[in-house]
Steps between C-alpha positions, in 0.01 A plus 500: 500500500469168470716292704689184319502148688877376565445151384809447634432590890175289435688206372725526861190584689375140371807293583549670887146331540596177331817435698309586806376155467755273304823408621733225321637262746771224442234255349284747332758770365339814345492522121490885453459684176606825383417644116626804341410588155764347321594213722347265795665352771467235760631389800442203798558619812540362854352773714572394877894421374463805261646377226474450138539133407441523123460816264404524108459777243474614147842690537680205571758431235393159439118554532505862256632288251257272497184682516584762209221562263286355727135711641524652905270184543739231406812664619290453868380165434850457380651601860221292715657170336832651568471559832304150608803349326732672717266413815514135439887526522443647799221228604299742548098371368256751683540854570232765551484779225511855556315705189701821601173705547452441147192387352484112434459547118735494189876463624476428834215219373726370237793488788321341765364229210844423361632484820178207571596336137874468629348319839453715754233492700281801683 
């Protein structure tokens, strides 16, 4: 029998051993990302405080309406310039960003480079 790989498990496997080594701190918050099929989200988070200083999705009211009829790609490059936007309220300009254990391709790319185009820095 062939055994199937829980991408999944793999995925978590991956971000245990990425957080091992990053940690947001009050200058250089975390920008994490998580992506489910339909939708994407990211946060900034202060680690050693433990808190979540600014938070963006596609299933926020204001953002799902905007990004309808648009491709997975957009909707994530979309939510990047979203959440830098929100992060310069906050005066926040650097953070340190957090892939999720996923692979640094198609979303998560398009994320981390809106999130650059809205002035962030990495």
């Amino acid at each position: 029998m062939i055994k199937k790989i829980n991408k999944n498990s793999e995925r978590v496997k991956r971000h245990i051993k990425i957080r091992h080594n990053l940690t947001g701190t009050s200058s250089h918050p975390r920008l994490c990302v998580y992506r489910s099929l339909q939708h994407i989200y990211a946060q900034i988070i202060d680690d050693i405080k433990g808190v979540t200083l600014v938070a963006c999705n596609t299933m926020q009211k204001e953002i799902a309406e905007k990004v309808k009829g648009m491709t997975n790609i957009e909707q994530a490059s979309y939510v990047g310039e979203q959440i830098a936007k929100l992060a310069k309220k906050k005066k926040i300009t650097s953070v340190v960003f957090d892939r999720g254990g996923y692979l640094y391709t198609g979303r998560v790319k398009a994320l981390a480079d809106g999130a650059r185009r809205g002035g962030l820095e990495f």
